[in-house]
N, C-alpha and C positions, 0 to 999 in steps of 0.2 A: 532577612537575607544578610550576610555577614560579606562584605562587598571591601574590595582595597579601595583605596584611593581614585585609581585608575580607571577601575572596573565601574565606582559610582559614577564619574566622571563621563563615561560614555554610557553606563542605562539610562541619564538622565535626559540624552539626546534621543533615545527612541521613542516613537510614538507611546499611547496607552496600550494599542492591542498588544504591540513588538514585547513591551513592560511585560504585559499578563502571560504571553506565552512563554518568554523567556527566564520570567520567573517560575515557570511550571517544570522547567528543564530540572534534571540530577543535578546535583552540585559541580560534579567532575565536566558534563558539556555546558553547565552554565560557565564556568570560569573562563573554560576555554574559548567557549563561542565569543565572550565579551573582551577576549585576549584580539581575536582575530577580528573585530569590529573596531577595535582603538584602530587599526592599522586602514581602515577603510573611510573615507569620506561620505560616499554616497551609496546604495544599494543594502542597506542595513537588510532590507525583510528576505533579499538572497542570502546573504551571508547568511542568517537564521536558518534558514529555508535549508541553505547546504548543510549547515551541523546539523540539525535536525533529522534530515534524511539519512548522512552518512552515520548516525547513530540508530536509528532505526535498522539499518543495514546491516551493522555489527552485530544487535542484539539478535538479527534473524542465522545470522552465519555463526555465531555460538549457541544457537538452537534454546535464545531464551522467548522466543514469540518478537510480538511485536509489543511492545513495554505500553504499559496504561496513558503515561504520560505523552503518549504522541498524538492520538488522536482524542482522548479527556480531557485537553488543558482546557478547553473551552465550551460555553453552551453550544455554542455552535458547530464545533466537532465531532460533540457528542451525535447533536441532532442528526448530520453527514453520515457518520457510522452507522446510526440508527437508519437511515434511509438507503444508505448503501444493503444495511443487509436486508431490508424489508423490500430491495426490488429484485432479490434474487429467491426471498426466500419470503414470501409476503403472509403475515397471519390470516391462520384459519381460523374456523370456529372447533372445539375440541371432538366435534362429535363428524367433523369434514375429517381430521386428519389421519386414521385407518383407511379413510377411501384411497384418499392422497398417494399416501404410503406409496399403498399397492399399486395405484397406475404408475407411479415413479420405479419400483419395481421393475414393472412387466415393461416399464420404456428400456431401462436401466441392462435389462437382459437383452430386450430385443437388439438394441444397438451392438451390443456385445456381441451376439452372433452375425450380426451383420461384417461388423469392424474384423471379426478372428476367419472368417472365408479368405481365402486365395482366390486372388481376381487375375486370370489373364488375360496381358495387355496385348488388343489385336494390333498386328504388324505386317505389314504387306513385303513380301522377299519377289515379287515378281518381277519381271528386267523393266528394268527403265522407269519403278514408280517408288524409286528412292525407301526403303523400309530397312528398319532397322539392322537386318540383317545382312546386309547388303556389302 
């Protein structure tokens, strides 16, 4: 990492993990991020913590995804992502997943016709028992 003066000056105050992640950052949020940490005393892992997300945020709003580098800078990251999608989406064995499919299907429509019905909302207009029509 090709670091000013400056910039060494304050990586060298961050813990190890702050080092590992922030060395995982693009070039263009690492400079910056270690711009806006000279300026801070204490709360180093927010300061990260905010570049980091408002970088992720951008990449989502010029429609590049969410960038490798945010949630892969670490083993443990990794591992998080890895667990985040296996409790929404948890492996089967290859010979379950045609079953799968199909009931996720037949859910997948059922709700659909549920959700696209007009439901009318009962409303009371008779005197004196307050109804929306009133």
């Amino acid at each position: 990492m090709n670091l000013s003066e400056k910039e060494s000056e304050v990586f060298s105050r961050l813990t190890l993990s702050q080092r590992e992640e922030i060395s995982q950052f693009p070039p263009a949020l690492r400079s910056r991020t270690l711009a806006d940490l000279s300026s801070v005393r204490s709360d180093y892992g927010k300061v990260i913590a905010k570049a980091k997300l408002d970088a992720v945020v951008m990449s989502i709003i010029k429609g590049d995804g969410n960038p490798g580098w945010s949630t892969n800078y670490t083993e443990q990251g990794l591992r998080r992502a890895e667990n985040n999608k296996a409790s929404f989406l948890p492996p089967i064995p290859d010979w379950m997943r045609e079953e799968r499919e199909a009931i996720r299907k037949e859910e997948v429509k059922a709700w659909a016709d549920r959700s696209s019905r007009n439901y009318a909302v009962p409303t009371s207009n008779l005197n004196g028992r307050g109804g929306f029509g009133d």
